[in-house]
C-alpha positions as CSV (number, residue, x, y, z in Angstrom):
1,X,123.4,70.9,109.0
2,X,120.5,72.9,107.8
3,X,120.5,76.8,108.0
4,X,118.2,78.3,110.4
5,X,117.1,80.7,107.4
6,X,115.4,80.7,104.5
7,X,117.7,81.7,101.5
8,X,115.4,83.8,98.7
9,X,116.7,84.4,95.1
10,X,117.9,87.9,94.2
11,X,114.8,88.8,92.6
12,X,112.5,88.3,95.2
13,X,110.6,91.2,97.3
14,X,111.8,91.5,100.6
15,X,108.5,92.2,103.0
16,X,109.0,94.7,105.8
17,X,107.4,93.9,108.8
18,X,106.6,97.6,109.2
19,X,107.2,99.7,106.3
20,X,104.5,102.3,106.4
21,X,104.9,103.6,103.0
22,X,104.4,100.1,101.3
23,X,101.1,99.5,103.7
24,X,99.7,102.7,102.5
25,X,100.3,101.9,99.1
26,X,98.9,98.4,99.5
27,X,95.7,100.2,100.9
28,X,95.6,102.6,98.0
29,X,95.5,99.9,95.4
30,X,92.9,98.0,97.7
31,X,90.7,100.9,97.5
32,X,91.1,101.9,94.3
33,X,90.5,98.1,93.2
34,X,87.2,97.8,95.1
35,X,85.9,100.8,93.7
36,X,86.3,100.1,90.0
37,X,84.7,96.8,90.5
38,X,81.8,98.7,92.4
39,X,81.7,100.8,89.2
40,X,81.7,98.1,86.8
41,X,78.7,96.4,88.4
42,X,76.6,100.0,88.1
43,X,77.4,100.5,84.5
44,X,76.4,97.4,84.0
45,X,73.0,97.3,86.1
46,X,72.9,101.1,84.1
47,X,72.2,102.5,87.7
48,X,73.7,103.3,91.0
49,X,72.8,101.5,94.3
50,X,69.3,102.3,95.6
51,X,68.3,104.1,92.4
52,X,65.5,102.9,89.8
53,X,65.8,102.1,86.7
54,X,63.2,101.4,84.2
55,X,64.9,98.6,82.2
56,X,65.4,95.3,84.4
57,X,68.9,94.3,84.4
58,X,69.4,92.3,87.5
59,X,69.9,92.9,91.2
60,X,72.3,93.4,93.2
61,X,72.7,90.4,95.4
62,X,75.8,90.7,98.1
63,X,79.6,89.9,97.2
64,X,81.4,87.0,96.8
65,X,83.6,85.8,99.3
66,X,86.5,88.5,99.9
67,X,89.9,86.9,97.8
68,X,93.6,87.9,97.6
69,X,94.6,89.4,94.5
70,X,98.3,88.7,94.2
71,X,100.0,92.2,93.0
72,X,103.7,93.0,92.5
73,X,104.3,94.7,95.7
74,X,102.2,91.7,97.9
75,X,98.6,90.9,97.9
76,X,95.3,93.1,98.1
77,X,91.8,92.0,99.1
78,X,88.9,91.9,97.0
79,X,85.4,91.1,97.6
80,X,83.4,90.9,94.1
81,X,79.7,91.9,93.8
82,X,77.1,89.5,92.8
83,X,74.2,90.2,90.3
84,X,71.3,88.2,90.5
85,X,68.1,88.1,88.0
86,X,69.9,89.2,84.9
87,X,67.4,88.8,82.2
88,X,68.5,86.3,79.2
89,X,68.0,89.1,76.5
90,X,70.9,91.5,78.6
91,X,73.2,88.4,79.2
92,X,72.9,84.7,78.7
93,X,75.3,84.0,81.0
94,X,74.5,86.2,83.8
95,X,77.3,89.1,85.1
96,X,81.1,88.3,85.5
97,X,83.5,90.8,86.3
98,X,85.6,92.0,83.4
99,X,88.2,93.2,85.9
100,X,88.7,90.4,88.0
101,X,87.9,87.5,86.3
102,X,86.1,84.3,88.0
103,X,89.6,82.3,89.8
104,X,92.2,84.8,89.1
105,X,94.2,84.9,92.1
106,X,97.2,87.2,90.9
107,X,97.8,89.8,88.1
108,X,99.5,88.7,84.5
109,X,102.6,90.6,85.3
């Protein structure tokens, strides 16, 4: 006879269907996430969005597909800027995010 249930180890997170505090949280980090990697792609255009510059560093060009970033509490969507036009004398390989790296689906810890 097979149980009707599915049996998790002790160490496993238990997801409630409608814990408010661990949504808001799960928000939080999305936000927070986003935001950095917004940041990370103006320090390295050297300019925010919509503003000039005088040294060519690329373009912004949309975001990557959004992704699920696997975090201890659950899993946070992230959609990644791309840069286009980046000049071989600022980067041969073009721009990559430092903070989430190209196939990284879940944090080292």
């Amino acid at each position: 006879m097979t149980p009707k249930y599915q049996v998790l180890p002790p160490t496993a997170p238990v997801p409630a269907a409608d814990d408010y505090l661990e949504k808001l949280v799960r928000e939080g980090a999305q936000k927070a996430l986003q935001a950095a990697v917004e940041r990370e792609v103006d320090e390295f255009l050297g300019r925010v969005r919509y503003e000039r510059a005088t040294e060519m560093r690329g373009h912004r060009n949309g975001h990557l597909p959004a992704r699920q970033i696997g975090i201890g509490t659950g899993s946070v969507e992230v959609r990644v800027p791309r840069v286009s036009d980046v000049p071989a004398e600022v980067s041969a390989d073009g721009y990559y995010s430092q903070i989430v790296p190209r196939y990284e689906r879940r944090t080292r810890t």
